[in-house]
Structure formats: structure tokens, C-alpha cells
C-alpha positions as CSV (number, residue, x, y, z in Angstrom):
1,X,1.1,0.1,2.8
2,X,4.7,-1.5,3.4
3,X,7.5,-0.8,0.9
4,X,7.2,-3.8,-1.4
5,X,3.5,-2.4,-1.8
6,X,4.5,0.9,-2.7
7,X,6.9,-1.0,-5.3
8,X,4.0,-2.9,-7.0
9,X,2.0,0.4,-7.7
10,X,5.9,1.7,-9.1
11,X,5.9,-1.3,-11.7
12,X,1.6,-0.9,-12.3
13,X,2.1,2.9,-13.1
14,X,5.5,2.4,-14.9
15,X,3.7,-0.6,-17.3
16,X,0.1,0.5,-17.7
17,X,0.7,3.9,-18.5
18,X,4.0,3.1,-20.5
19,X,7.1,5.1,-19.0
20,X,11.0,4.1,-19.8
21,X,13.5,4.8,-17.4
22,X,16.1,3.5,-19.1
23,X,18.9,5.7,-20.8
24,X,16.7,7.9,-23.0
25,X,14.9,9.4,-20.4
26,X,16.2,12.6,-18.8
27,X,16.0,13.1,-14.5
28,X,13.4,15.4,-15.2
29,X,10.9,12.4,-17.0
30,X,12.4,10.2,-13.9
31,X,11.7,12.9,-11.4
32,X,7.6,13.0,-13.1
33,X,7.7,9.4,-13.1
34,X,8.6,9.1,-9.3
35,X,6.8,11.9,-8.2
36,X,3.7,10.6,-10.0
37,X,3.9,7.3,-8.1
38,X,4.9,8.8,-4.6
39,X,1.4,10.8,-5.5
40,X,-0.6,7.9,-6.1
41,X,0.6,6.2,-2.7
42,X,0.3,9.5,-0.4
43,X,-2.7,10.9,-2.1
44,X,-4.2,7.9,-3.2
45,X,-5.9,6.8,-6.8
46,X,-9.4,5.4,-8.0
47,X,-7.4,3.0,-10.2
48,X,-4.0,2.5,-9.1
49,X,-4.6,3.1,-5.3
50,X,-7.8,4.0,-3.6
51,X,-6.9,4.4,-0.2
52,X,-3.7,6.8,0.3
53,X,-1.2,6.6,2.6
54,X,0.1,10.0,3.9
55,X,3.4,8.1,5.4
56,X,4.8,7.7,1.9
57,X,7.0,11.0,0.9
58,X,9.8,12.6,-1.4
59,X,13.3,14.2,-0.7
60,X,15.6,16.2,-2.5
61,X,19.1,16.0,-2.9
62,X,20.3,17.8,-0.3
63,X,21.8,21.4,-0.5
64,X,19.3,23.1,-2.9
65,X,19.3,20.1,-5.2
66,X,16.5,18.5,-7.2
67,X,14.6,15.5,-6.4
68,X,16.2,12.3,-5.9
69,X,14.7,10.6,-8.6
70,X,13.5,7.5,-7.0
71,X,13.7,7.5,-3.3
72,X,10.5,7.2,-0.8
73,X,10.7,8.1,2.3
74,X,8.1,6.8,5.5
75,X,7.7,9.3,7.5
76,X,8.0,10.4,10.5
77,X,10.6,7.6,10.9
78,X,12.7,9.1,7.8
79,X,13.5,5.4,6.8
80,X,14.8,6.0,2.9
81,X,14.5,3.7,0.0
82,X,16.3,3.6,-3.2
83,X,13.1,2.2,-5.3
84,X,14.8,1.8,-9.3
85,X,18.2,0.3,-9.1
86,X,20.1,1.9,-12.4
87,X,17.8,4.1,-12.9
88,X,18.6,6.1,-15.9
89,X,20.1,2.8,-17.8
90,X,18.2,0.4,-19.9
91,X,18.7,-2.4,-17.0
92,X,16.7,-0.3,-14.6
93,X,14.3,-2.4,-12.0
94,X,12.1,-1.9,-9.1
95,X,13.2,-2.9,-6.2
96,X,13.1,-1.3,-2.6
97,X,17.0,-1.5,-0.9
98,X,17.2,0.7,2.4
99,X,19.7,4.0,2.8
100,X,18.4,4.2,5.9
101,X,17.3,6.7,8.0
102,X,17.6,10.4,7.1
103,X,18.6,13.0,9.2
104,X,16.8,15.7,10.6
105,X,17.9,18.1,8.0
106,X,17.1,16.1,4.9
107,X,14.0,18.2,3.4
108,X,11.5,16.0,2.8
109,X,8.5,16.6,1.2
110,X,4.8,15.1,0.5
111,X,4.0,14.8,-3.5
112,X,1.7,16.7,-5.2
113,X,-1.6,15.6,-5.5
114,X,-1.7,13.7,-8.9
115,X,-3.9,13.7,-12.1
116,X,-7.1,11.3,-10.7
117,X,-6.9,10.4,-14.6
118,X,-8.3,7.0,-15.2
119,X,-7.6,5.4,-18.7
120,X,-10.7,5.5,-21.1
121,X,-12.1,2.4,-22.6
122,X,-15.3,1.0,-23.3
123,X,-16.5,-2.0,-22.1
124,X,-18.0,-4.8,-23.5
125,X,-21.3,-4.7,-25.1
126,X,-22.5,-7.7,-23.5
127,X,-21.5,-9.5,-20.7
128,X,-19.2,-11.9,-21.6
129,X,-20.6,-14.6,-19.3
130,X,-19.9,-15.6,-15.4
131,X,-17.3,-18.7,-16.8
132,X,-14.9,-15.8,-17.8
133,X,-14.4,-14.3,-15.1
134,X,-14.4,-17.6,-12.8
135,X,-11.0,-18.5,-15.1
136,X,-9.3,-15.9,-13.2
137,X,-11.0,-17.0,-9.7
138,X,-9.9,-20.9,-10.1
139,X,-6.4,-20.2,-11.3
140,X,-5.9,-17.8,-8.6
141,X,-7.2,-20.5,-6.4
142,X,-4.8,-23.2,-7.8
143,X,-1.5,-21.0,-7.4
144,X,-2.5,-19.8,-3.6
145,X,-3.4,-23.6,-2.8
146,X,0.2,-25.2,-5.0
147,X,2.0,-22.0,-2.2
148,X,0.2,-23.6,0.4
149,X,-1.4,-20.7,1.2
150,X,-5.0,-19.7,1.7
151,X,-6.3,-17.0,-0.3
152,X,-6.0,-13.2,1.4
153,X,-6.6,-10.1,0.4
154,X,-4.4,-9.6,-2.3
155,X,-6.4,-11.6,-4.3
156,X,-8.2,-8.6,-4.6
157,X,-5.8,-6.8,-6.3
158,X,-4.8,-9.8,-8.9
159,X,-8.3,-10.4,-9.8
160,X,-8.6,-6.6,-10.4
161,X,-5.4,-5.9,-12.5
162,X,-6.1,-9.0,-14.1
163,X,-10.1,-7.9,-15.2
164,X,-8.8,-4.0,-15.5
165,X,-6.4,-5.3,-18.6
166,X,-9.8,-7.5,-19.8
167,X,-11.8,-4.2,-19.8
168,X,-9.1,-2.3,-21.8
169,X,-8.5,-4.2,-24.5
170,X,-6.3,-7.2,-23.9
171,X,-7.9,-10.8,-24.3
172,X,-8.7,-13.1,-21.1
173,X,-5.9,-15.3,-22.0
174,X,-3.1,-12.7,-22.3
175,X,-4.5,-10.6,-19.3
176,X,-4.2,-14.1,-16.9
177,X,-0.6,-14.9,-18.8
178,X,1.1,-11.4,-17.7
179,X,-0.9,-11.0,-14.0
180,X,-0.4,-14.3,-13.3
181,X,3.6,-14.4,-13.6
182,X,3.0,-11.1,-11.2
183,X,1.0,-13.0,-8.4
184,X,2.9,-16.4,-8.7
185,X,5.8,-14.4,-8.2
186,X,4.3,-12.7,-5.1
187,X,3.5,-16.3,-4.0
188,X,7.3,-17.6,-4.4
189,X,6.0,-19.7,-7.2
190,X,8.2,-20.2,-10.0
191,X,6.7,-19.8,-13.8
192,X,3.6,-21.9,-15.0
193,X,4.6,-24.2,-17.8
């Protein structure tokens, strides 16, 4: 997994299972935060990501200090990314911006293994029907073909997300709205009327 990978499963953990890093969370929630999703990418995750990537690690601060609360590091190059610009104020956002490469005596670390939790829900009583779910199919279609693109295998993970939100409780219509924003995005597409 590249970098901007590892910054989509940031934003899926951060929204799905609800965390604020804004200014009334303390380091120590940013530290679980980060360390949960530095986890998920090194250990791997049956929901957020199933096949993990040892590469992806965490550092401290240096000296005896704490973990830096939203840094990755790919090892064994050592290349460092700062992953939540202002973290710790309410206009926080993902984003992965180099610090480049870290030297030899930087301690860095693999995560702990993290909780393998996946959310409960129920799901439907009946199946809703093939036409539902080919909604999702032709409008990722659509958006690939307006990029010029052909479709590869992240369609994978929009369908996913997208049916994941269906099976938990969120409509058809509002799970397409917010994934699709995500993936037209990811496409360099700018906002369906």
C-alpha cells in the first residue's frame, strides 16, 4: 500500500468509527487514534484492511518522548509522513506531506496488533433485489468512464464501503451520495450536481 492508501484507511477509521481530532481531544486519544490506524495497515483488518502491510510503522519523539501523534513511517527506507495537518485543532485533515527520511537513531516501531472488532449489524431480512446493488455498479461505471478511465481495482473498495454503509443502517441513496464524493474525488472529478 502507497501513502495516499494508508490515508484513505486514516479518514475510513476516523469516520466510521467516529473519532475527533480536533481541539478537544487530548495527544493521548490522537496517539490511540494513530496507533489504531498504523495497526490496521501493518497488521491488517477483515473490515478496514484485509491484507497488511508490515512496511507501515510508528516513531516516537525522539529522546524518550511519546508517540508522534500522526506520523507513519515505511520502512526500511525511514521515509516519514506527517498524516493530520493541525492535528489537535478543529481544522485538522488527512493528508500525507513528507519529513523525509529519518535517521538511524529515530526509534521506530511496528503498532500493536489491533482490536479485529468489526461493527455489529444485522442485515437485511430479505434481499433487497439485484437492481440495488447494480445502482452502485452503473454509477461507478459512469464516473470511471466521464475520468476517462477504465475501471481498476479500486472499484472494489468503493463498491464495498459503499454496500458496508447499506448493511449498517444508512439508505442506498445516502450511502452512494457520501462514497461517491470519495471515489469522484479519487478520480479528479469535481462534485455530481
Amino acid at each position: 500500500m502507497d501513502i495516499n492508501e494508508l490515508i484513505e484507511i486514516a479518514e475510513w477509521v476516523h469516520d466510521d468509527e467516529g473519532y475527533d481530532l480536533g481541539s478537544s481531544s487530548t495527544r493521548d486519544e490522537r496517539n490511540a487514534f494513530w496507533s489504531r490506524v498504523i495497526g490496521v495497515c501493518h497488521h491488517g483488518h477483515p473490515v478496514y484492511n484485509p491484507i497488511p502491510d508490515p512496511q507501515w510503522n510508528l516513531k516516537d519523539g525522539g529522546g524518550g518522548r511519546p508517540q508522534s501523534d500522526d506520523v507513519a513511517v515505511s520502512m526500511p527506507s525511514r521515509e516519514a509522513y506527517d498524516c493530520v495537518g493541525n492535528s489537535g485543532s478543529d481544522h485538522y485533515r488527512f493528508e500525507a506531506v513528507s519529513i523525509g527520511v529519518l535517521p538511524a537513531d529515530q526509534h521506530v516501531y511496528p503498532p500493536e496488533r489491533p482490536a479485529q472488532d468489526t461493527p455489529a449489524f444485522d442485515a437485511p431480512a430479505t434481499y433487497p433485489g439485484d437492481a440495488t446493488f447494480d445502482v452502485v455498479g452503473q454509477t461507478l461505471w459512469d464516473d470511471y468512464a466521464e475520468a476517462g478511465r477504465v475501471p481498476d481495482a479500486q472499484v472494489g473498495r468503493w463498491f464495498g464501503r459503499t454496500i458496508y454503509d447499506y448493511l449498517t443502517g444508512m439508505t442506498m441513496a445516502d450511502s452512494i451520495a457520501k462514497h461517491r464524493s470519495e471515489w469522484r474525488t479519487a478520480l479528479g472529478l469535481k462534485e455530481s450536481a
